[in-house]
C-alpha positions as CSV (number, residue, x, y, z in Angstrom):
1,X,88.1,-76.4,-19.7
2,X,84.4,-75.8,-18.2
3,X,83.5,-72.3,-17.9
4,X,80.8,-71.5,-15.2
5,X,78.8,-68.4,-15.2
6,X,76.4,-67.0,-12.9
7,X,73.4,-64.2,-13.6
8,X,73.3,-61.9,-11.1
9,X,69.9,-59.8,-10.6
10,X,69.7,-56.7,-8.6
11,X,66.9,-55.4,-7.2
12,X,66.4,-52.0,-5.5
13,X,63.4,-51.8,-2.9
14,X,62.0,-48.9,-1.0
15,X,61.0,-49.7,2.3
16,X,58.9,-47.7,4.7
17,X,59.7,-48.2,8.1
18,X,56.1,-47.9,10.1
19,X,56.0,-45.7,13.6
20,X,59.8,-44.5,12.7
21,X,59.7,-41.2,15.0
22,X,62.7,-39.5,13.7
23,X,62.5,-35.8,12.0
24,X,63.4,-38.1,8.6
25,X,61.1,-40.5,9.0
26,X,58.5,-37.7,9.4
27,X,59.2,-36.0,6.2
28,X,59.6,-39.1,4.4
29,X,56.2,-40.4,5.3
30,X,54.5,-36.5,4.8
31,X,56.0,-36.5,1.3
32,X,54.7,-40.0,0.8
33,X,51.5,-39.5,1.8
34,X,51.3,-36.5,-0.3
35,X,52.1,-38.2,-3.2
36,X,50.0,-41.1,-2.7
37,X,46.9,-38.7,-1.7
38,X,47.1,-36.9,-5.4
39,X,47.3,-37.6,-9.0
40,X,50.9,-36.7,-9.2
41,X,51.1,-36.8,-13.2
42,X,48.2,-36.6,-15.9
43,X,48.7,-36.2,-19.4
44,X,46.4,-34.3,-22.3
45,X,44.6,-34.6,-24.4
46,X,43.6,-38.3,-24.5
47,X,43.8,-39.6,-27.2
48,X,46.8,-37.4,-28.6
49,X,47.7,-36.0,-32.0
50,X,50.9,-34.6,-32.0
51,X,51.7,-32.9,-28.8
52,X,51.2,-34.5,-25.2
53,X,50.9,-32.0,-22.5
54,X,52.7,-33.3,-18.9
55,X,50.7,-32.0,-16.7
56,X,53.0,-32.1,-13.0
57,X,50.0,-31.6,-10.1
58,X,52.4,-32.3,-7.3
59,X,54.7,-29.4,-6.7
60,X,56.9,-31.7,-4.5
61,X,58.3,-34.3,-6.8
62,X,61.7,-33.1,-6.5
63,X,64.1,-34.3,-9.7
64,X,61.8,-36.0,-11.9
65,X,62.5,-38.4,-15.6
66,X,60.1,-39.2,-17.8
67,X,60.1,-42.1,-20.0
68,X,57.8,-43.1,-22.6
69,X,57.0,-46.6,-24.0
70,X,55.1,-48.5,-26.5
71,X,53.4,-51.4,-25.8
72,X,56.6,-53.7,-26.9
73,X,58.9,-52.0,-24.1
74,X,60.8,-49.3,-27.1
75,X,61.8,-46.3,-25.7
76,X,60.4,-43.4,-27.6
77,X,61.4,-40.6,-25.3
78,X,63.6,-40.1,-22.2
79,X,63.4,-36.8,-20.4
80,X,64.9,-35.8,-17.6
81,X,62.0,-32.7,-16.6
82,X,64.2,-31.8,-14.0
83,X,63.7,-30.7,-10.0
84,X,59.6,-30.1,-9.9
85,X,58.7,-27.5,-7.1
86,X,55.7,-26.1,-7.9
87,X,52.4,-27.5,-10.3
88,X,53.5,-27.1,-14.2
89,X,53.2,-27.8,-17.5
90,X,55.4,-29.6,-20.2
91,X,54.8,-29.4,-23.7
92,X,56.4,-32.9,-25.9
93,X,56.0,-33.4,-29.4
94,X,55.3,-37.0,-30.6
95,X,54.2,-35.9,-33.9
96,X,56.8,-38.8,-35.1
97,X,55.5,-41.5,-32.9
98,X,53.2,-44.3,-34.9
99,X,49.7,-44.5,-33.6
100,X,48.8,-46.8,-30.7
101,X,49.1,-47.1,-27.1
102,X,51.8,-45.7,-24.9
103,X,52.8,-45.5,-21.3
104,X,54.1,-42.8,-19.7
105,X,57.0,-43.9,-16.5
106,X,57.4,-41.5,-14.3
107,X,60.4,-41.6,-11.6
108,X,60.7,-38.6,-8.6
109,X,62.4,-38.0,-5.5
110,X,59.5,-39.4,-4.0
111,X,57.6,-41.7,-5.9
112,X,56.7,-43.3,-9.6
113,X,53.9,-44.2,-11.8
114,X,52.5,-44.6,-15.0
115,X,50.2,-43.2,-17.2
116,X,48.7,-44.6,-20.3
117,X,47.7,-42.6,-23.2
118,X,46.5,-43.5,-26.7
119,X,48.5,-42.0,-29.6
120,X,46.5,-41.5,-32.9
């Protein structure tokens, strides 16, 4: 008897609707333009020692994970920070972390990114 399988790939998109005039749409696009127009998430200091400092410049980001990777794709840390309303700080160690380079993925309520940092 022949088995057949089939692979099936999901992929989420945002879209942005252009011109939308509804009170949504508005907020949506405000809150996106706000993130876009700022550096939502730094990290320091660069290169890093044994403690990275999250520094969250966007006081809108709403619930927020953090994820950090090595340059093969391991997970080393998976945070969730929480719902960001107002500029902060977070304090992680990564004392345990082997040197080399790192990425910091960043998901919120209203937008993602990554920042690259240098572990010695």
């Amino acid at each position: 008897m022949k088995t057949n399988y089939a692979i099936v790939i999901l992929i989420a998109a945002v879209v942005t609707v252009a011109g939308y005039s509804g009170a949504a749409g508005q907020n949506a696009n405000a809150n996106q333009n706000a993130f876009n127009n700022s550096s939502a998430i730094t990290v320091a200091p660069n290169p890093v020692h044994n403690e990275l400092i999250v520094h969250f410049n966007n006081g809108n980001l709403g619930l927020t994970e953090i994820m950090i990777y090595d340059n093969s794709g391991q997970v080393f840390l998976t945070v969730v920070a929480g719902k960001i309303s107002h500029p902060g700080n977070a304090h992680y160690s990564i004392a345990t972390f082997p040197p080399g380079l790192y990425n910091l993925i960043y998901t919120s309520e209203i937008g993602s990114g990554n920042v690259p940092f240098v572990k010695q």
